[in-house]
C-alpha positions in Angstrom: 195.7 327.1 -132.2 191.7 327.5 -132.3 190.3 323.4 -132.6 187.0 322.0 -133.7 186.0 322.2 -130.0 186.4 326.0 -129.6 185.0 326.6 -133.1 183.0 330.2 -133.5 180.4 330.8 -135.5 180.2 334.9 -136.4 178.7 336.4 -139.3 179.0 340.0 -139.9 175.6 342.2 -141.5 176.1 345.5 -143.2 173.4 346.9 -144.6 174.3 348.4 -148.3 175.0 351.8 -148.5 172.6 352.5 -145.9 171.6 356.1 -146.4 171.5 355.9 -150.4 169.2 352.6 -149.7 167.0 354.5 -147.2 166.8 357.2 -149.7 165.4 354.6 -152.9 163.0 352.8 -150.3 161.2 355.9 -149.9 161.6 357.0 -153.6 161.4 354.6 -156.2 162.6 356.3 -158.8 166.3 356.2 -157.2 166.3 352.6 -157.8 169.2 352.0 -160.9 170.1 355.9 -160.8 173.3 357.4 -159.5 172.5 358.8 -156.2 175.1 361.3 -153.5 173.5 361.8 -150.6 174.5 364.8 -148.5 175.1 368.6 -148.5 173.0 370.2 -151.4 175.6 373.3 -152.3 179.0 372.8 -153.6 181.0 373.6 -150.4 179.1 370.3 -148.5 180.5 366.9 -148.2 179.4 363.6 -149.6 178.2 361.5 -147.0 176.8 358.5 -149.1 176.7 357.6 -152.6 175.6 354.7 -154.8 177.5 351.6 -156.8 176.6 353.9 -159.7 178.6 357.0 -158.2 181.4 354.9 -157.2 182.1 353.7 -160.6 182.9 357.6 -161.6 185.6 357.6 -158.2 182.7 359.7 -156.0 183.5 358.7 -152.4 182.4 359.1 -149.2 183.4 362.7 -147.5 184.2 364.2 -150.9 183.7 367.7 -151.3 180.5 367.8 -152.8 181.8 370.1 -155.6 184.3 367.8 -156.6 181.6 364.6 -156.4 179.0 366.5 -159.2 182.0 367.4 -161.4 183.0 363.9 -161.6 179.2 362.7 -161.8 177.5 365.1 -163.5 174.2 362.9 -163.7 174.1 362.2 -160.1 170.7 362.8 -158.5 171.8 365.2 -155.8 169.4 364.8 -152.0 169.8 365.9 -148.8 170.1 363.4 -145.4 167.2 362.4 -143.2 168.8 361.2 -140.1 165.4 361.0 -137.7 164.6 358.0 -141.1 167.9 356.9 -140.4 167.9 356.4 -137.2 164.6 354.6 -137.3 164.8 352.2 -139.5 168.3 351.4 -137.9 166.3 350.6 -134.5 163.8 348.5 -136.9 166.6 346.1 -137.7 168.3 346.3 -134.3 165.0 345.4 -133.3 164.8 341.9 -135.4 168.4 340.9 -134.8 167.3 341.3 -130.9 164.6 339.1 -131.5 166.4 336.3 -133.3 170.3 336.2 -132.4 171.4 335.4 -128.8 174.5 337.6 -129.0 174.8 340.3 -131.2 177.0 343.9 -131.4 176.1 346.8 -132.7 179.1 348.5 -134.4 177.2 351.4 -136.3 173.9 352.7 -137.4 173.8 350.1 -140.5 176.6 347.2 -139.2 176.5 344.5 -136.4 178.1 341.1 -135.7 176.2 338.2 -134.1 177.8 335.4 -132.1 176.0 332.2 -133.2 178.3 329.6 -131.6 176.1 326.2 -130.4 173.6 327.4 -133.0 175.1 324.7 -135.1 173.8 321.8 -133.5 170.4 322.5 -133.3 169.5 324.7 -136.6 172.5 325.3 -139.1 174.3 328.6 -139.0 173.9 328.5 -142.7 170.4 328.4 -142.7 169.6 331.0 -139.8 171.8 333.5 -141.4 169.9 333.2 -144.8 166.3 333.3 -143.2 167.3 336.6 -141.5 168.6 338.4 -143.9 165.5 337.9 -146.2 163.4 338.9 -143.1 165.3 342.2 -142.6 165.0 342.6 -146.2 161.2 341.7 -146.3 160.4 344.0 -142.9 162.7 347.1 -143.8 162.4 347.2 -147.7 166.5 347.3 -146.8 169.2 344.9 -149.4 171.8 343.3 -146.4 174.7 342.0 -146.6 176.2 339.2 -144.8 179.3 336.9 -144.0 179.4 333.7 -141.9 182.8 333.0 -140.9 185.2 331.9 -137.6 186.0 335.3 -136.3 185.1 339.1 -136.4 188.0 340.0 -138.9 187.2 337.2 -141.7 183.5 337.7 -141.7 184.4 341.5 -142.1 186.2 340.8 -145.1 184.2 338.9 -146.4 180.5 340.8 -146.5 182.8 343.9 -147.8 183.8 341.5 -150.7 180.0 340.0 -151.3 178.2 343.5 -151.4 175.8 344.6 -152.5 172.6 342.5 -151.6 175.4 339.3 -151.0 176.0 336.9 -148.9 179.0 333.9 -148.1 180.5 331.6 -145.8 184.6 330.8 -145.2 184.5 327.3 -143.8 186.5 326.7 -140.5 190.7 326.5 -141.6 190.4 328.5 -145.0 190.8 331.9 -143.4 194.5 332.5 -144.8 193.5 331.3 -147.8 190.8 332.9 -148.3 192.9 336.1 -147.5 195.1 335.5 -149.7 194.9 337.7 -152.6 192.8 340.0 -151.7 195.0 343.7 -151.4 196.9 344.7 -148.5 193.7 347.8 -148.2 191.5 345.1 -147.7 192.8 344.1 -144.4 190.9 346.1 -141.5 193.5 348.4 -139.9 195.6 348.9 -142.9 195.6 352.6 -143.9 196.6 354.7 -146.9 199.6 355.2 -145.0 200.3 351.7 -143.8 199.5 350.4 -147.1 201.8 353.1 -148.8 204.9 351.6 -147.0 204.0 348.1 -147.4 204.1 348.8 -151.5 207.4 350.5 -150.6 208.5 346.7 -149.4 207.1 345.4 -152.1 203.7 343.7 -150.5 200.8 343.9 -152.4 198.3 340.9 -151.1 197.7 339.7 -148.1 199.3 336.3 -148.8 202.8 338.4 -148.9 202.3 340.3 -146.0 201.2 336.7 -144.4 205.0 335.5 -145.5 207.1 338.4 -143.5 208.4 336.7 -140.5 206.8 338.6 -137.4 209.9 340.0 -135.7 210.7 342.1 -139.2 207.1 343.2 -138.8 207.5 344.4 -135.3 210.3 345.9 -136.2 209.5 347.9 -138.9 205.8 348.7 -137.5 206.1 348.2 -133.8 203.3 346.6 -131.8 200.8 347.2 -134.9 202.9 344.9 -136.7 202.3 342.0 -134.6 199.1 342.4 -135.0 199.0 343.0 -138.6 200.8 339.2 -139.5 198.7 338.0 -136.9 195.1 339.4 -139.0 197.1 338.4 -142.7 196.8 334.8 -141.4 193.3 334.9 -140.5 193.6 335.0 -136.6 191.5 337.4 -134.4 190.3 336.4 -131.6 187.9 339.3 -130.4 185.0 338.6 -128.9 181.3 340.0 -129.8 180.6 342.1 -127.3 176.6 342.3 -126.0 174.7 345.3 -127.5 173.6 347.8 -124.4 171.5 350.8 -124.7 171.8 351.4 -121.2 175.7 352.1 -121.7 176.1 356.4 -121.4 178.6 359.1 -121.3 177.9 361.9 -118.8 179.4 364.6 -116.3 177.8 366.0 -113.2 178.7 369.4 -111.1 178.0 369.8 -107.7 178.3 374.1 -107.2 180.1 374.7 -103.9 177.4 377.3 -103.7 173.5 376.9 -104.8 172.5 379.3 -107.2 170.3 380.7 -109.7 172.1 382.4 -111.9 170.6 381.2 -115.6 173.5 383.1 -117.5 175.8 380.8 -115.5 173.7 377.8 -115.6 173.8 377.9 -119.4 177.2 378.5 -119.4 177.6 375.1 -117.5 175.3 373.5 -119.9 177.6 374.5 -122.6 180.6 373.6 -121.4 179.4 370.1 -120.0 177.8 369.3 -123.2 180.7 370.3 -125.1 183.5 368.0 -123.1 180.5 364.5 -122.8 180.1 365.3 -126.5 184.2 365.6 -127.3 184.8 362.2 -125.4 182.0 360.3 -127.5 184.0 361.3 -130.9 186.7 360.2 -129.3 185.3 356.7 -128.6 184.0 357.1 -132.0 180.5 356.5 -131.2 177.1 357.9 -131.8 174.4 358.8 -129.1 170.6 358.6 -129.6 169.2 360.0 -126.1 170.1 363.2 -124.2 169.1 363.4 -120.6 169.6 366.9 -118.4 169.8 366.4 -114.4 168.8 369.0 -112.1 169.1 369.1 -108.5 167.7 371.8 -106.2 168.8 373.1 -102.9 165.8 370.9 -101.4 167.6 367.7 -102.8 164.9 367.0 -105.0 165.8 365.9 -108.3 164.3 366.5 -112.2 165.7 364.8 -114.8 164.5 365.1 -118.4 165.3 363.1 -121.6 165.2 362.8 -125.6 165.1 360.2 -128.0 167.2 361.8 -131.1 168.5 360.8 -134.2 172.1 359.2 -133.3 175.0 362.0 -133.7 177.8 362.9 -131.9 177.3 366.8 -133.4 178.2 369.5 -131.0 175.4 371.4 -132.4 172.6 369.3 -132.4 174.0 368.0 -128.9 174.3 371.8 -127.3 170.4 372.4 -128.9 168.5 369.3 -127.4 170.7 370.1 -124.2 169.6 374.0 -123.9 165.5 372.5 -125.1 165.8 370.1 -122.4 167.0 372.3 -119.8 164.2 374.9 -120.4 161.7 372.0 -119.8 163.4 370.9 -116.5 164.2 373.9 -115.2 160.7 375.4 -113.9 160.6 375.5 -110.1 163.0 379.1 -110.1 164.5 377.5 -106.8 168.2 377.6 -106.1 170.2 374.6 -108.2 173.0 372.5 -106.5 174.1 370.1 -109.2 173.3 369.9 -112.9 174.2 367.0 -114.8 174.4 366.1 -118.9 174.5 362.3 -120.2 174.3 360.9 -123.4 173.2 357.5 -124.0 172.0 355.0 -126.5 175.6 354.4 -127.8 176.7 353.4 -131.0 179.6 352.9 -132.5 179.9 355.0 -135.4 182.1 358.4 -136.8 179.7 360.9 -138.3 180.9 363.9 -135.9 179.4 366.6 -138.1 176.3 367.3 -140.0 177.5 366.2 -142.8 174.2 367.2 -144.6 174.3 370.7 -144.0 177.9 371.5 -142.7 180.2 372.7 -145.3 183.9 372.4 -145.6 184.7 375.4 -143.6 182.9 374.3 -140.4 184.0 370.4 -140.8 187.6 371.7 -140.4 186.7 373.9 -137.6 185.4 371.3 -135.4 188.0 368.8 -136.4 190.7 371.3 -135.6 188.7 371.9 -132.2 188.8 368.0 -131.3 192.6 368.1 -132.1 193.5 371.2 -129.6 191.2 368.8 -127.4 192.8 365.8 -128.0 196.7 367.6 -127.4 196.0 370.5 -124.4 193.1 369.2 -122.6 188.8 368.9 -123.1 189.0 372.3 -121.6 191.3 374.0 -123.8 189.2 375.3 -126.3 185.1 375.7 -125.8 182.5 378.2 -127.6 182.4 382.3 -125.9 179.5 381.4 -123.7 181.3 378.6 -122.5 184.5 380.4 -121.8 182.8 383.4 -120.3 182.6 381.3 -117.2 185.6 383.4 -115.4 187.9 382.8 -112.4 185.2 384.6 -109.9 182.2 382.7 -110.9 184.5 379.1 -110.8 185.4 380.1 -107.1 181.7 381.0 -105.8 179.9 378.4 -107.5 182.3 375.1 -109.2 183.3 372.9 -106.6 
């Protein structure tokens, strides 16, 4: 049972339908307009919209064609992640400056730990002053929530959007959950939440009333955890934003070599399985750095700043650009590394601004032979062009 004397203060920002907002800053005329941001032809994918959109039931990774027939009068525009990912860094940038502990859970969301704040400033007030100085710096509308814990302050900026703000004082977190919907409760699912209408639970405040053994038994170990989040408890901690935190894989070739064609076949493969395991710990990268070390020991590396992604394809084409830049001495090679870094949290595997459809369920369906045989069970030709002879005179 949490006391007055291990009290947290967390609020929760999220910044209002980040791309669509991004999109009106740099054109005014947006401003009041239905707005879809994302693939201009009918087979792409909606990967933001406005208020105005959402009113007509336009969602978020809608076919596009779908999207225009149910908003006709949508203004239509395509995605500008490089803007995207800078003004995301602007506002990383003031939260660095002003909170002592803050997480980074996205391109446009982060939590910040303000515990002991309270006896020297006021929460309250700190919150409010910087969200109006994001908003005055960025030209960006924020939302925020001010709560006890991760989960409630959650809940609560997704309830106070757009441009919103609000506090749940310390021992009204059940209450305040309440009635709100079953959907509204992180971690409940279309499917969860189709079963729980199946038992007749609609709010929160009934799922709250389920004693916890029936839960477990009917959900398993996500049950507990579900009565434990409909009475307001979570006890997860903020964890410390890190840009040094990376993914990467190295090869050291059993023989030194200088065979390009199987160098880049390396560099596709490698990219391919650092690239698979961020989507799988659903985050974004926004730096690419290529390792090169030669038969003399000496060692290049090379690196990119790059809009965040986790995208195969933009992945495989900064890795190949970086490689050609790194690779100039024509010596013999001995080990060749790929890492990604700058890590995000965040789920926007594809392009989703010029992909369509087709090539969305291609890489998806990729991932999930991944995910069930192995990273090395499925990889692009040049990749798999790497045969048995070449793996015994060069892959250690």
């Amino acid at each position: 049972m949490t006391t007055l004397a291990d009290r947290r203060f967390i609020s929760h920002l999220d910044l209002d339908t980040f791309f669509v907002s991004v999109a009106r800053l740099d054109n005014s005329k947006l401003i009041g307009r239905p707005v879809i941001v994302g693939g201009l032809s009918d087979r792409g994918i909606v990967a933001s919209c406005s208020y105005e959109t959402r009113a007509f039931g336009v969602h978020t990774a809608m076919p596009m064609k779908i999207a225009r027939r149910l908003c006709p009068a949508a203004e239509i525009i395509s995605g500008d992640f490089d803007r995207y990912s800078q003004l995301s860094r602007d506002v990383t940038e003031i939260i660095r400056e002003q909170v002592p502990l803050y997480e980074k859970t996205g391109i446009d969301e982060f939590y910040a730990d303000l515990t002991g704040m309270d006896r020297f400033f006021g929460c309250s007030l700190f919150m409010n002053e910087l969200k109006q100085r994001i908003s005055k710096q960025t030209g960006l509308p924020i939302s925020y929530a001010l709560a006890s814990n991760k989960l409630i302050s959650k809940v609560a900026t997704n309830e106070n959007k757009p441009n919103g703000h609000k506090e749940v004082p310390f021992g009204t977190e059940r209450e305040y959950l309440a009635p709100l919907v079953v959907q509204k409760l992180p971690g409940v699912g279309e499917k969860t939440s189709s079963l729980l209408r199946q038992m007749g639970v609609t709010t929160i405040k009934i799922l709250s009333e389920i004693p916890q053994p029936m839960m477990q038994s009917r959900f398993g170990k996500p049950g507990i955890e579900m009565h434990r989040r409909s009475h307001g408890i979570d006890e997860s901690p903020v964890i410390p934003y890190s840009e040094q935190k990376s993914i990467g894989t190295e090869e050291i070739f059993e023989n030194d070599t200088i065979d390009i064609q199987f160098l880049h076949r390396e560099l596709v493969r490698m990219t391919e399985k650092v690239s698979f395991q961020l989507r799988q710990q659903k985050k974004l990268c926004g730096c690419v750095t290529i390792k090169l070390r030669y038969s003399d020991f000496n060692t290049e590396t090379k690196q990119a700043v790059i809009s965040y992604t986790s995208s195969d394809d933009v992945l495989l084409q900064t890795a190949k650009e970086l490689f050609k830049k790194v690779y100039d001495r024509r010596q013999l090679v001995r080990l060749l590394g790929v890492r990604l870094s700058h890590l995000v949290q965040g789920q926007y595997q594809i392009n989703l601004f010029n992909d369509t459809v087709e090539n969305i369920r291609l890489y998806q369906a990729m991932d999930h032979i991944r995910k069930r045989f192995g990273e090395d069970a499925v990889h692009r030709s040049i990749a798999q062009q790497l045969n048995a002879v070449e793996k015994e005179r060069y892959v250690r």
